[in-house]
Backbone of each chain as ProteinMPNN parsed JSONL, in Angstrom:
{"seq_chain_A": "XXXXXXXXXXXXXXXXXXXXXXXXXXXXXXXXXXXXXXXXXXXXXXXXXXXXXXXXXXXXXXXXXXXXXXXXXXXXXXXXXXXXXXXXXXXXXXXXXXXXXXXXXXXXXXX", "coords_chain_A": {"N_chain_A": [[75.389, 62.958, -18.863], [73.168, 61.772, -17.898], [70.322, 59.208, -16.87], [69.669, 60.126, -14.366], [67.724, 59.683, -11.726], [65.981, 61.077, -10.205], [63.155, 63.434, -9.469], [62.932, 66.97, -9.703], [62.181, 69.598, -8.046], [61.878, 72.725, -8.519], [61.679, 76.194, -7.077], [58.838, 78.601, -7.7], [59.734, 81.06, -9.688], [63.042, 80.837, -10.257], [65.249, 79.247, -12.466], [65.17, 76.935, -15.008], [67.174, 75.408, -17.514], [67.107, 73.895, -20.677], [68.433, 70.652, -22.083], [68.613, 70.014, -24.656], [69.838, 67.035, -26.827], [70.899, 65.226, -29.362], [72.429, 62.101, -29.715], [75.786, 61.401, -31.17], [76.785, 58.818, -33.24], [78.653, 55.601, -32.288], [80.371, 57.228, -31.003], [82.294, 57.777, -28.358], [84.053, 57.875, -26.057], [85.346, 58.686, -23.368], [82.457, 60.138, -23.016], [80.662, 58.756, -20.777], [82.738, 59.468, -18.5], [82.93, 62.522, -18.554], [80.423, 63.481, -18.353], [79.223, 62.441, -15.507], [81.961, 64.013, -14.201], [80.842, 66.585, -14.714], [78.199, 66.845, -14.141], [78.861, 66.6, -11.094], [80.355, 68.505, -10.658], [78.76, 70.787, -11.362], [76.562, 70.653, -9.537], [78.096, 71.688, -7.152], [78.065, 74.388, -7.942], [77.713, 77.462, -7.103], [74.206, 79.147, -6.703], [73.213, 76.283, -7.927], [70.16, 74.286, -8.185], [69.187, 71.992, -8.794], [69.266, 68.74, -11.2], [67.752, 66.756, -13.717], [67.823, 64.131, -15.675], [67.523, 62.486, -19.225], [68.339, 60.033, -21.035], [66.867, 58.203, -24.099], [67.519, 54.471, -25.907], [68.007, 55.319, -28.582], [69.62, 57.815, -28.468], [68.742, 60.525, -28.134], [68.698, 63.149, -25.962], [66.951, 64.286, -22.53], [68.194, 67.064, -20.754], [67.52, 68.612, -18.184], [68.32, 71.494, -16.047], [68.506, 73.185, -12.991], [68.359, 76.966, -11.615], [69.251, 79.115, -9.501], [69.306, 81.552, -10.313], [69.907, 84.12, -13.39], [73.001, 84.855, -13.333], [73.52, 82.633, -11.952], [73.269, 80.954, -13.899], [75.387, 81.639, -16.042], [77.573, 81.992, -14.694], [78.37, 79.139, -14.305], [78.403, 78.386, -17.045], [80.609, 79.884, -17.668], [82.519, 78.082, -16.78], [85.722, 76.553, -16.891], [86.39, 74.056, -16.828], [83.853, 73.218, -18.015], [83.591, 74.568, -20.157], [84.995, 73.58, -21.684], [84.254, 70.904, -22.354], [81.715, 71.461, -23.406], [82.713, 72.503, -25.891], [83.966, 69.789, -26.604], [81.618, 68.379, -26.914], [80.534, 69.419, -28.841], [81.819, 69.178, -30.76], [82.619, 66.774, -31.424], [80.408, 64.64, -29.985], [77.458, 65.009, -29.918], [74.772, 65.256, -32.219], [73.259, 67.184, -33.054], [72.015, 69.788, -31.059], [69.642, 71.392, -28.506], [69.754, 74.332, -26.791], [67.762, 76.018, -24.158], [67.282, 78.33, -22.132], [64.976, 79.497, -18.942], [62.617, 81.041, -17.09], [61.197, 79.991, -14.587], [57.71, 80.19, -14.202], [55.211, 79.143, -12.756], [54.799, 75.733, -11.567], [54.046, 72.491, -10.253], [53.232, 69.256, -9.126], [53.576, 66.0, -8.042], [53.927, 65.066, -4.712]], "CA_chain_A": [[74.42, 63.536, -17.933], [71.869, 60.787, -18.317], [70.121, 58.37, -15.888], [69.643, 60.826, -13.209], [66.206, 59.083, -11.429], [65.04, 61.714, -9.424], [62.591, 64.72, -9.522], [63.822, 68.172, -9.317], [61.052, 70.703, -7.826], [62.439, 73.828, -8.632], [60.778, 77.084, -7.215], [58.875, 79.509, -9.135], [60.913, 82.628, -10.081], [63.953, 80.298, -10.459], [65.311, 79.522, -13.753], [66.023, 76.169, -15.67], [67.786, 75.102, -18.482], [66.728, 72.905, -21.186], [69.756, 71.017, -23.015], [68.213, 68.756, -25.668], [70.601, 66.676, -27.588], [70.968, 63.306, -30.469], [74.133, 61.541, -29.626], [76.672, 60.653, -32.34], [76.741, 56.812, -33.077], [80.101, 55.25, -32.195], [81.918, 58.196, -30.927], [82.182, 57.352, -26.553], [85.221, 58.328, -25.987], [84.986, 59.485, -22.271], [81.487, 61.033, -22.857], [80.187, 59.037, -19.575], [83.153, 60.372, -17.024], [82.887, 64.045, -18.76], [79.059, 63.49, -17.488], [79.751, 62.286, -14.509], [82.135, 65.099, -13.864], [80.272, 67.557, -15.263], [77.022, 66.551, -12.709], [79.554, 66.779, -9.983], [80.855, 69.902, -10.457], [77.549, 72.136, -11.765], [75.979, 70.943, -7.997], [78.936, 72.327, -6.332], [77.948, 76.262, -8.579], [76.839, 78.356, -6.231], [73.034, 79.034, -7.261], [72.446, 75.044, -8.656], [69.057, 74.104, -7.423], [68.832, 70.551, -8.985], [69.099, 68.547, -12.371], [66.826, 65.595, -14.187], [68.308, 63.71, -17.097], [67.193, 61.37, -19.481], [68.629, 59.439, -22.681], [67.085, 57.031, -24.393], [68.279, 53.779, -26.384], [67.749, 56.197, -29.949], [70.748, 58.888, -28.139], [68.007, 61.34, -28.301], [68.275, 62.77, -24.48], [67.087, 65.774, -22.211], [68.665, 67.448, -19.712], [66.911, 69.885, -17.652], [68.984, 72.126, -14.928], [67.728, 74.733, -12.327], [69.424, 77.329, -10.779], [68.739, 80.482, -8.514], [69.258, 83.089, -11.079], [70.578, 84.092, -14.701], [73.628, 85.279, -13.22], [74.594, 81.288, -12.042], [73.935, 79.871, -15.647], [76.122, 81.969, -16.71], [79.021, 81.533, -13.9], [78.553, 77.793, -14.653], [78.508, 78.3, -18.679], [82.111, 80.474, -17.699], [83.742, 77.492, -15.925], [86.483, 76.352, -17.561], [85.711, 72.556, -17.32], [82.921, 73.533, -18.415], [83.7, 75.3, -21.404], [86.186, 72.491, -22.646], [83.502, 69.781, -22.369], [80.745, 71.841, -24.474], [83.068, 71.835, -27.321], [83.929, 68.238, -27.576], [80.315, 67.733, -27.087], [79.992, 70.451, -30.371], [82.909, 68.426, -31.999], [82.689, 65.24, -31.221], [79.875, 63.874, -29.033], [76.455, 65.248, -30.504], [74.814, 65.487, -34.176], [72.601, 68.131, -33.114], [71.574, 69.965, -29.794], [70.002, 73.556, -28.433], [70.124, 75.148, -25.301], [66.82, 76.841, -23.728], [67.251, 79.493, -20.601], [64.018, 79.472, -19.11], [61.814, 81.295, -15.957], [59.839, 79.019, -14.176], [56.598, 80.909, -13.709], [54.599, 77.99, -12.188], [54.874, 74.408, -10.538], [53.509, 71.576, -9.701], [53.208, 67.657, -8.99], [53.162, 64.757, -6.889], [54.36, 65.869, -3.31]], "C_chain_A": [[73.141, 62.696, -17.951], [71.842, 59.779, -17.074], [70.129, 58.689, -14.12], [68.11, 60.171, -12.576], [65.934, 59.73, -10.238], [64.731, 62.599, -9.997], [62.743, 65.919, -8.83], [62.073, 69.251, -8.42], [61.333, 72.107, -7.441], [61.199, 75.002, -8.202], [60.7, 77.995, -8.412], [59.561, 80.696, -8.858], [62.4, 81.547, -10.53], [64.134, 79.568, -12.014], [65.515, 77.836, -14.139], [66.404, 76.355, -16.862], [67.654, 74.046, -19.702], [67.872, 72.584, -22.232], [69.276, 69.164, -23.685], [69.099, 68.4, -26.563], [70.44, 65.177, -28.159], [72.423, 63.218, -30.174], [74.345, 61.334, -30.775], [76.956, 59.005, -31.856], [78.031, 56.945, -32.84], [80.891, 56.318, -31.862], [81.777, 58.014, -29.125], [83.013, 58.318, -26.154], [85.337, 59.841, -24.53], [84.046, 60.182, -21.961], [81.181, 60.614, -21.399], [81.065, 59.41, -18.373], [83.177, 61.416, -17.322], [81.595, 64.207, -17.966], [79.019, 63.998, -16.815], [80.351, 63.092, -13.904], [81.592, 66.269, -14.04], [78.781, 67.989, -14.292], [77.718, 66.975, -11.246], [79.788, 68.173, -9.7], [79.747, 70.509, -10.842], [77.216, 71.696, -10.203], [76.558, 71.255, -7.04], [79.097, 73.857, -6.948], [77.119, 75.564, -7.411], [74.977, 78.68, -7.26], [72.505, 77.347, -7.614], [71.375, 74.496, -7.682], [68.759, 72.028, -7.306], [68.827, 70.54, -10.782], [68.09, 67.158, -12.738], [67.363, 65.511, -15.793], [67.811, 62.329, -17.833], [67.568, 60.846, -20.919], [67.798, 58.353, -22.541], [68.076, 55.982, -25.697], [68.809, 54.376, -27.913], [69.323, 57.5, -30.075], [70.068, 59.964, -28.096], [67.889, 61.729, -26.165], [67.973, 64.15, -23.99], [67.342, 66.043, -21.095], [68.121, 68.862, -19.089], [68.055, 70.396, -15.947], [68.474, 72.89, -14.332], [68.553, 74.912, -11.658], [68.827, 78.761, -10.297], [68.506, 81.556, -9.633], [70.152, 83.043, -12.528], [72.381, 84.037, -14.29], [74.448, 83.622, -12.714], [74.821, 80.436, -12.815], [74.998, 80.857, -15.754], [77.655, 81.862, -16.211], [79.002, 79.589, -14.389], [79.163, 77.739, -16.04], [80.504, 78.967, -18.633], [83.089, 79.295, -17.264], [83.965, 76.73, -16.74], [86.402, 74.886, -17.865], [84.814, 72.47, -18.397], [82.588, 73.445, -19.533], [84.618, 74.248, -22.254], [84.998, 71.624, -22.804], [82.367, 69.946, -23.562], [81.446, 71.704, -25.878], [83.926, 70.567, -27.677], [82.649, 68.044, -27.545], [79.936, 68.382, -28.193], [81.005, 69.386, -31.041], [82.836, 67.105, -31.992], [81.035, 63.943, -30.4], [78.508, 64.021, -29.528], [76.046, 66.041, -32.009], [74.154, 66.274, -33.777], [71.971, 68.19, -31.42], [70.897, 71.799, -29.659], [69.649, 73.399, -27.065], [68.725, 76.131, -25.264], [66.65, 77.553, -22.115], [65.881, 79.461, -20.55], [63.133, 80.177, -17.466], [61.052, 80.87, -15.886], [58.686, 80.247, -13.436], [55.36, 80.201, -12.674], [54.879, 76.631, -12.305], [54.439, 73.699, -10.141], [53.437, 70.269, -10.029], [52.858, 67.07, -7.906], [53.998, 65.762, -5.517], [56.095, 65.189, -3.333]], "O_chain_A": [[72.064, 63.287, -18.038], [72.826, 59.493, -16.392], [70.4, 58.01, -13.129], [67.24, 60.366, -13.425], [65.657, 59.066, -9.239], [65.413, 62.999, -10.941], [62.709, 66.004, -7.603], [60.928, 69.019, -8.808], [61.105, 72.6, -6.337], [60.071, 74.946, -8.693], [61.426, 78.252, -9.372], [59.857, 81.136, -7.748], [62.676, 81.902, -11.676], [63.114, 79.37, -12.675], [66.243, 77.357, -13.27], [66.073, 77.399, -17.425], [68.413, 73.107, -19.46], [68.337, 73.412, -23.014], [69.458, 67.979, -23.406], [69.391, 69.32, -27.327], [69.976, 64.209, -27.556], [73.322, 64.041, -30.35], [73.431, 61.085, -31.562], [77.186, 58.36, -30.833], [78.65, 57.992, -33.032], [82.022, 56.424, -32.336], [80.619, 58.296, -28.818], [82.683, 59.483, -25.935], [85.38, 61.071, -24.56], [84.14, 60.903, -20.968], [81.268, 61.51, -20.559], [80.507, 59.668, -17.307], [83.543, 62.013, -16.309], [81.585, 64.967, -16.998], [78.887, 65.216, -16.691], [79.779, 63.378, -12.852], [82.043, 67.13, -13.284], [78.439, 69.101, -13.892], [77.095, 67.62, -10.404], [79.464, 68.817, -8.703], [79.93, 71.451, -10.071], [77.684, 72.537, -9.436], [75.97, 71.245, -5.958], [80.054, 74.543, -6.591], [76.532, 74.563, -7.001], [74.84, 78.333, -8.433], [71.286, 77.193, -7.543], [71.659, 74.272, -6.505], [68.405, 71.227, -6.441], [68.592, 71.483, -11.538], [67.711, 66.551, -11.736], [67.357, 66.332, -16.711], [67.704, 61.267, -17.22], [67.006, 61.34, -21.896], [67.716, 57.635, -21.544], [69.043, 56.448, -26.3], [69.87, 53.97, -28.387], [69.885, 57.925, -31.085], [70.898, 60.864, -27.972], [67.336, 61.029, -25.317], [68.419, 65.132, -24.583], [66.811, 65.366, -20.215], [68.348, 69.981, -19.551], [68.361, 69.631, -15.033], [67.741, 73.604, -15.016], [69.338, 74.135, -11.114], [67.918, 79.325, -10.905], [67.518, 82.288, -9.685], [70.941, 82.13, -12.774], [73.06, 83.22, -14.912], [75.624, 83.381, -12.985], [75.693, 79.57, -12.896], [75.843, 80.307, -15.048], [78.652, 81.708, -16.916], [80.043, 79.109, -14.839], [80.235, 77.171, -16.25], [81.401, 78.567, -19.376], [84.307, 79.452, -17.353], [83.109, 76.137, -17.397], [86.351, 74.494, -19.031], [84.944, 71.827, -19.438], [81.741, 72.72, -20.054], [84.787, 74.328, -23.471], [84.706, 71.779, -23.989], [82.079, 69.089, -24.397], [81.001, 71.033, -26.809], [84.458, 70.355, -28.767], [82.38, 67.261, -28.456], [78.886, 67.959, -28.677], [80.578, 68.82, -32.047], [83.157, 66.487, -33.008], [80.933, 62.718, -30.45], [78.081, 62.874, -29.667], [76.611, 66.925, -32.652], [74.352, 66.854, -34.844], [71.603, 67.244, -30.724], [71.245, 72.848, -30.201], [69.317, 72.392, -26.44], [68.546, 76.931, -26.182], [65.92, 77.166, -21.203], [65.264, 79.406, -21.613], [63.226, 79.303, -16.604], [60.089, 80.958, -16.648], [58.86, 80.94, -12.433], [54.712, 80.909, -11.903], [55.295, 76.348, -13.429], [54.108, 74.129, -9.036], [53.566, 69.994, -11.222], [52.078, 67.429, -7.024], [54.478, 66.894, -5.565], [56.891, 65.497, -2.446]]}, "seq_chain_B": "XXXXXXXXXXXXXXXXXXXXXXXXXXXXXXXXXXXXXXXXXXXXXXXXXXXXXXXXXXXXXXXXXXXXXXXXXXXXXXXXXXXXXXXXXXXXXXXXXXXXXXXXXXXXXXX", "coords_chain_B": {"N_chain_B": [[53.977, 59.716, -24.483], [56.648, 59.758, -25.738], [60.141, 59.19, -27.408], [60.117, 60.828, -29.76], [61.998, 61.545, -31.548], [62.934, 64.27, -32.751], [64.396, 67.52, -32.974], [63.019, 70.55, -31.344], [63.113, 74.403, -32.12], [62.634, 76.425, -30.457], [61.069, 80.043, -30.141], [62.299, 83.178, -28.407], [61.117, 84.176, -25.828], [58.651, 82.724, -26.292], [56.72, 80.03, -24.384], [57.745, 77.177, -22.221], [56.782, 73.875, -21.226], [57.672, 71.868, -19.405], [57.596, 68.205, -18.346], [58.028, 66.146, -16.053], [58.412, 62.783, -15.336], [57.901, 59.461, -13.615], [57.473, 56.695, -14.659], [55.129, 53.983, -13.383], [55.775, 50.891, -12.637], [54.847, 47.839, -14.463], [52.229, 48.413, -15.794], [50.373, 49.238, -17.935], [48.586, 49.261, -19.812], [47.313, 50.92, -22.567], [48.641, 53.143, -22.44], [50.454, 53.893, -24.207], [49.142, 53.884, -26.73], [47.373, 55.959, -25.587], [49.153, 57.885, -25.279], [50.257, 58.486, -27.987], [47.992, 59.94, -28.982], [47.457, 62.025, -27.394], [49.659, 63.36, -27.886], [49.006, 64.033, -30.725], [46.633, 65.414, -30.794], [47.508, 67.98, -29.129], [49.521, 68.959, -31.217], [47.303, 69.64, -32.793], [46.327, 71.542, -31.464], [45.685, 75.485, -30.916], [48.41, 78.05, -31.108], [50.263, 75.959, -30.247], [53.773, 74.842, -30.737], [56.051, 72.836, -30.915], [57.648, 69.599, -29.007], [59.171, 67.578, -27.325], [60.407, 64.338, -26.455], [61.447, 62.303, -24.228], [62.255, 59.019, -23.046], [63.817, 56.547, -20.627], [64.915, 53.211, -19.881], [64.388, 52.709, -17.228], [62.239, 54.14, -16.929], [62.298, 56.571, -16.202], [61.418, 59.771, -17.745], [61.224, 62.856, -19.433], [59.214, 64.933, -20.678], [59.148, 67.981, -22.904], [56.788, 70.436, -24.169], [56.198, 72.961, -26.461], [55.089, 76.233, -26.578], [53.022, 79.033, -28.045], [52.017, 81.346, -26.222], [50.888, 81.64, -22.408], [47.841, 81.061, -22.484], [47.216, 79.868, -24.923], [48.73, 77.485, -22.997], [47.214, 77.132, -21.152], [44.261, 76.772, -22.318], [45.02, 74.329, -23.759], [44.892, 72.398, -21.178], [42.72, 72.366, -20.501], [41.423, 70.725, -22.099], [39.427, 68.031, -22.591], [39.588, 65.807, -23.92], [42.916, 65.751, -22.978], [42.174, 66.492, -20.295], [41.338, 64.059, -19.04], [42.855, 62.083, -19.431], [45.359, 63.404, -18.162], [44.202, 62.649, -15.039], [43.996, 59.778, -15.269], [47.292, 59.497, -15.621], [47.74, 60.447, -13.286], [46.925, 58.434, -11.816], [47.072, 55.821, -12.44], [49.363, 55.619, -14.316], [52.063, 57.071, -13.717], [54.318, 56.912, -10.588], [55.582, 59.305, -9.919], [54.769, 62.625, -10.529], [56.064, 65.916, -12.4], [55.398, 69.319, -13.404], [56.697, 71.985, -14.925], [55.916, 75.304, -15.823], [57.32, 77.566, -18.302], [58.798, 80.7, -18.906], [60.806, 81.368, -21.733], [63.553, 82.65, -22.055], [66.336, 82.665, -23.74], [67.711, 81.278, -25.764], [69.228, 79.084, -28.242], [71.63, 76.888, -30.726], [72.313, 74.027, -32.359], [72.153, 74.568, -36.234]], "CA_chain_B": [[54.744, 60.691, -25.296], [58.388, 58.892, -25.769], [60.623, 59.028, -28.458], [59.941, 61.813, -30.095], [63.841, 62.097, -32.088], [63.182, 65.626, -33.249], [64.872, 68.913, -31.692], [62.444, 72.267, -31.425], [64.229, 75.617, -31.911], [61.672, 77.874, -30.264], [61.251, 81.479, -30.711], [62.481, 83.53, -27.151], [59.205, 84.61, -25.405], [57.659, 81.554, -26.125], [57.136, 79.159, -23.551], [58.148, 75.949, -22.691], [56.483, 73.053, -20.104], [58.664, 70.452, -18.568], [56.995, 67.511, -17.804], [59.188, 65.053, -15.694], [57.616, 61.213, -14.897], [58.566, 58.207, -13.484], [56.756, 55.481, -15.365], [54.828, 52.554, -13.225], [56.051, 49.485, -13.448], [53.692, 46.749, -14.823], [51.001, 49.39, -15.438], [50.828, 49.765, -18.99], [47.095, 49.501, -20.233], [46.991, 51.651, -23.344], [49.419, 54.273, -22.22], [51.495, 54.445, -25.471], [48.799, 54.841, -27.632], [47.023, 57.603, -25.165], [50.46, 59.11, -25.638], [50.227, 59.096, -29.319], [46.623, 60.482, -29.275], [47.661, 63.316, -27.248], [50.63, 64.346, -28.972], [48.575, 64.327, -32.227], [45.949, 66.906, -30.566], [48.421, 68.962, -29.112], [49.997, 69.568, -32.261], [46.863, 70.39, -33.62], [45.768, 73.202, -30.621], [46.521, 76.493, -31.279], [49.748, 78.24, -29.775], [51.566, 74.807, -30.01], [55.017, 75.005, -31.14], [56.459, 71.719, -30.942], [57.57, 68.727, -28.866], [60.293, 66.985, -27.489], [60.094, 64.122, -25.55], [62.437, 61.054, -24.141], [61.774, 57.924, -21.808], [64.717, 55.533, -20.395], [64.993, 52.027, -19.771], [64.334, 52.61, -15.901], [60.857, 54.29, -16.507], [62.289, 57.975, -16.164], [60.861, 60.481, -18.711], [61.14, 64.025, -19.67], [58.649, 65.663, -21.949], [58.972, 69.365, -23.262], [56.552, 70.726, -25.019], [56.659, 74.242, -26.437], [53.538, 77.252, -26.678], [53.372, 80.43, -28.123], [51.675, 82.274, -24.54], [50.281, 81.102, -21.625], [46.808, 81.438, -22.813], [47.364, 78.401, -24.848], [49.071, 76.292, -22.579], [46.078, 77.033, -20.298], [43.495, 76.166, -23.234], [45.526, 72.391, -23.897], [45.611, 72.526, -19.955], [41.454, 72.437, -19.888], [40.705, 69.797, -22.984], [38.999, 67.655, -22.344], [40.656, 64.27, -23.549], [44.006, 65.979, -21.925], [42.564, 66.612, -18.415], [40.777, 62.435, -18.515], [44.47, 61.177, -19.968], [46.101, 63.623, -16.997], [43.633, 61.819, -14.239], [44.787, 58.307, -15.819], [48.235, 59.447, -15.238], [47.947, 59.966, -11.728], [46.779, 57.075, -10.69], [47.826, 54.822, -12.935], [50.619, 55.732, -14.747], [53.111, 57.925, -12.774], [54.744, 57.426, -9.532], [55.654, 61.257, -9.526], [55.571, 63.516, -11.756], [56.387, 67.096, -12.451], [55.553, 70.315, -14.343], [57.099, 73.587, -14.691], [55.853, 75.911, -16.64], [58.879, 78.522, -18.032], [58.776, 81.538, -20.535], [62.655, 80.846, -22.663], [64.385, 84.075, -22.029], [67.164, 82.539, -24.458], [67.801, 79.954, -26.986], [70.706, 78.864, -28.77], [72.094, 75.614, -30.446], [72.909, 73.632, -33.878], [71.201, 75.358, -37.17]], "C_chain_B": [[56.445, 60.957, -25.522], [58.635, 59.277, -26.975], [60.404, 59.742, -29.351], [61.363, 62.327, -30.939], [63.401, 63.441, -33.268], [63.751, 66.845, -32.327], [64.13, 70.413, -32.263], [63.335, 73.069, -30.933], [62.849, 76.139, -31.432], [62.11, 78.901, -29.949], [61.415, 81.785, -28.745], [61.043, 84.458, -27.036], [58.514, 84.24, -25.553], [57.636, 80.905, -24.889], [56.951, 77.645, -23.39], [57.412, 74.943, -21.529], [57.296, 71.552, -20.263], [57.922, 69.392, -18.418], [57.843, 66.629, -17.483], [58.43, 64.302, -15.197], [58.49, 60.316, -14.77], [57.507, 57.294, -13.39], [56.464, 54.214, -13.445], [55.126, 51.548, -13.325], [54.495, 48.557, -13.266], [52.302, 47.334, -15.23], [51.189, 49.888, -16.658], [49.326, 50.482, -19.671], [46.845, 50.982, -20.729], [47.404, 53.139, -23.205], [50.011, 54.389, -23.486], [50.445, 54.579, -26.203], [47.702, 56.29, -26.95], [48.256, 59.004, -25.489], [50.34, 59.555, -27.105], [49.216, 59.982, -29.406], [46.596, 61.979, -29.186], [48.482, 64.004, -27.416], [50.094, 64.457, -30.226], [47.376, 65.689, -31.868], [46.797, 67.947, -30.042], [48.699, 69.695, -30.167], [48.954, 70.217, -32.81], [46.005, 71.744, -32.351], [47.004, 74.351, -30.926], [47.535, 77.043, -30.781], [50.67, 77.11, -29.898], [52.562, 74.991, -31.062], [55.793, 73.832, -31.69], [56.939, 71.001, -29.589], [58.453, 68.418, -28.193], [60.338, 65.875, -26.262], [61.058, 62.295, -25.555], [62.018, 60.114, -22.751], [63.107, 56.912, -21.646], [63.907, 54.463, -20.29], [63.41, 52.272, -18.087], [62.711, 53.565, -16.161], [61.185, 56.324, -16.24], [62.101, 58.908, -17.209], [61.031, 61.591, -18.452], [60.007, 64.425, -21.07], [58.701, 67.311, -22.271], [58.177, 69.889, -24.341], [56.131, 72.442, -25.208], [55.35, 75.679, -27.032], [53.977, 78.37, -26.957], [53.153, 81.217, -26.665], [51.122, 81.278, -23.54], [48.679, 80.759, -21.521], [46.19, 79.85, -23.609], [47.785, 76.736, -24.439], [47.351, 76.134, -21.601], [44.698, 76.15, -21.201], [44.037, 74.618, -23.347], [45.111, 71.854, -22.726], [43.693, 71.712, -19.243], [40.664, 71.511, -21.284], [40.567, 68.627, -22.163], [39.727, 66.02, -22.077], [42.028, 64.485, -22.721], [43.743, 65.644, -20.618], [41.567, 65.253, -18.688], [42.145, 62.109, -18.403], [45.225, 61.576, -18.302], [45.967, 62.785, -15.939], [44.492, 60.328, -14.305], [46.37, 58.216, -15.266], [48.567, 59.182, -14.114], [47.538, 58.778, -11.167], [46.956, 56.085, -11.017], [49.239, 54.636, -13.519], [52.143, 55.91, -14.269], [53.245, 57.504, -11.661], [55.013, 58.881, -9.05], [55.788, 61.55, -11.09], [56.004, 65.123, -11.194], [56.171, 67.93, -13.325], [55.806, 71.352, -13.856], [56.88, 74.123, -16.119], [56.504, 77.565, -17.218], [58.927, 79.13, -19.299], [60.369, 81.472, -20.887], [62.627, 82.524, -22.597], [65.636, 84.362, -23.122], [67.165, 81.06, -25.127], [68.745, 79.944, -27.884], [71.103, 77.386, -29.096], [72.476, 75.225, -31.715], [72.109, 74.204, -34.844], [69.882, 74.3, -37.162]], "O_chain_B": [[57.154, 61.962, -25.478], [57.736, 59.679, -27.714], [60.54, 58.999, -30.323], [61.687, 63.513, -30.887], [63.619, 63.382, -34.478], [63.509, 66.988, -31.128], [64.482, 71.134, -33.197], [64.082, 72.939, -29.963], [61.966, 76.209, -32.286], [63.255, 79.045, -29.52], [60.922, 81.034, -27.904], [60.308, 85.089, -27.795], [57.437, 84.757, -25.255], [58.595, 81.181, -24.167], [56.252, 76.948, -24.126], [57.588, 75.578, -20.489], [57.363, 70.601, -21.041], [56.872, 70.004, -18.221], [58.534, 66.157, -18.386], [57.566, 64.826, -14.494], [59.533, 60.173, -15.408], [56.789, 57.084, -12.413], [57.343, 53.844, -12.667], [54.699, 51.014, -14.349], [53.562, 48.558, -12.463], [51.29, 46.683, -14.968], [51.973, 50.826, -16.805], [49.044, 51.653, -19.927], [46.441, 51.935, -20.061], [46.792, 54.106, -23.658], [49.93, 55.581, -23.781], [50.519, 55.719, -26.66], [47.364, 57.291, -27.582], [48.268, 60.209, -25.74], [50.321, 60.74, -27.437], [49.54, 61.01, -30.0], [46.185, 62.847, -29.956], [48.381, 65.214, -27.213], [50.822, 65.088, -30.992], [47.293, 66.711, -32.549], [46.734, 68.982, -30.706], [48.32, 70.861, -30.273], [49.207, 71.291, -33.357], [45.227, 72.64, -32.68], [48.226, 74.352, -31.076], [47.794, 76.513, -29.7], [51.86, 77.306, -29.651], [52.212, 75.278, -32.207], [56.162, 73.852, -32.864], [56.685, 71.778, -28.668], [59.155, 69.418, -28.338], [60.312, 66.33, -25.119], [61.222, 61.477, -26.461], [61.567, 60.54, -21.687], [63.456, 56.435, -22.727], [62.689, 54.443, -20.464], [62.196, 52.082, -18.015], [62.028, 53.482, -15.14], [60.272, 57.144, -16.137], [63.12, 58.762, -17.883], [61.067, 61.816, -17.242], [60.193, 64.125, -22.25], [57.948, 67.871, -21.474], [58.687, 69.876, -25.462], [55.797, 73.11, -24.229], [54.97, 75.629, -28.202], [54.988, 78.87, -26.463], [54.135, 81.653, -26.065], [50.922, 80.118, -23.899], [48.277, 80.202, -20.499], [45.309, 79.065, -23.256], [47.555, 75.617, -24.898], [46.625, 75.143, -21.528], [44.239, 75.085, -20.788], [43.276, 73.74, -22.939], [44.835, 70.664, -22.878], [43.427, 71.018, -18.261], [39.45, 71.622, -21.454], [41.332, 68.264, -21.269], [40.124, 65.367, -21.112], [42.355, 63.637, -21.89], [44.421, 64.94, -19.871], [40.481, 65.722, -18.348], [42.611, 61.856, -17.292], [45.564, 60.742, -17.462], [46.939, 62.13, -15.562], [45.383, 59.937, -13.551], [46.775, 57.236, -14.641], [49.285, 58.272, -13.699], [47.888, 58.296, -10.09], [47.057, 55.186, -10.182], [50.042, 53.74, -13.26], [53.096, 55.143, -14.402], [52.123, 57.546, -11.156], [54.68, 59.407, -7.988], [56.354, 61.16, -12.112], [56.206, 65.471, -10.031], [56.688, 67.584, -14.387], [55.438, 71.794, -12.768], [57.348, 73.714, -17.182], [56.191, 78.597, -16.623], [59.038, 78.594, -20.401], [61.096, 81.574, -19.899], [61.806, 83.331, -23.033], [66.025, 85.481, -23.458], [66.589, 80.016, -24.823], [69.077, 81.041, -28.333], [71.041, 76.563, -28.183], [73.05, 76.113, -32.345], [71.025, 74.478, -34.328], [68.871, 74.57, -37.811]]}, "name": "protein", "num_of_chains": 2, "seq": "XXXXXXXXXXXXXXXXXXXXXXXXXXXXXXXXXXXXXXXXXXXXXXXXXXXXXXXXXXXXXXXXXXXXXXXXXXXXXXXXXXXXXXXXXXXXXXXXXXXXXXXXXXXXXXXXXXXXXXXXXXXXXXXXXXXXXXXXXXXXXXXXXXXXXXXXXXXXXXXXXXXXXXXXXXXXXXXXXXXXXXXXXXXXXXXXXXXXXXXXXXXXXXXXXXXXXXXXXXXXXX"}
């Protein structure tokens, strides 16, 4: 999910997701087409507003998601791709990560 | 405020600010250590939680950093060296940025 180079501008009331993670050295092993698919398919959930991702060279990377409402993290978090991908990324793909649900209360930037 | 390889667990009903940037090119002039400066006062205003913050190759950045209430993001929000550094940003630093500011409804991830 990394190397996304645009800015998301999620409204307020709408929710993101904060999914901070350290890669594991030497373990690849299809992480960038799980991504890749994984980007593909969350912006085809119903509710997905927009995502912004960023690793750097360290594996240290963050992934922020927004989506209409609690109710489409959680249809996303149910889909079965989904759900296979999080645990090789628990077993195999990252030494440490957490997950932050979050209501955007306010907003703002460049135009 | 790059590189940052630590992961904050924060407490639910804290909150969290996003900051998404896309770095300047050629436009450096004493940006990394303003970054250090103001991640070292941060940490020390009250309400602050912790941190987390990553920059690519390509100039795209995420920063998250994490507040007990809104009370203190507002207080960081109105220092002094913050809001010169912010100024600096815009017009030198950043092509766009972004903040959202988002109370964590949930949290979850490695111990």
């Amino acid at each position: 999910m990394d190397d996304t180079a645009e800015l998301s501008r999620p409204a307020e009331g709408s929710y993101a997701v904060i999914f901070t993670s350290l890669r594991r050295r030497g373990e690849d092993d299809n992480y960038a087409q799980t991504a890749d698919r994984l980007r593909l398919l969350a912006s085809q959930q119903p509710g997905f507003l927009g995502m912004e991702s960023v690793r750097d060279a360290s594996g240290m990377g963050i992934t922020v998601s927004y989506w209409k409402d609690r109710a489409s993290i959680e249809a996303w978090r149910n889909h079965t791709e989904h759900a296979e991908a999080r645990a090789r990324g628990r077993q195999q793909w990252y030494e440490r990560y957490s997950v932050s649900i979050c209501k955007i209360e306010k907003e703002y930037g460049t135009p």
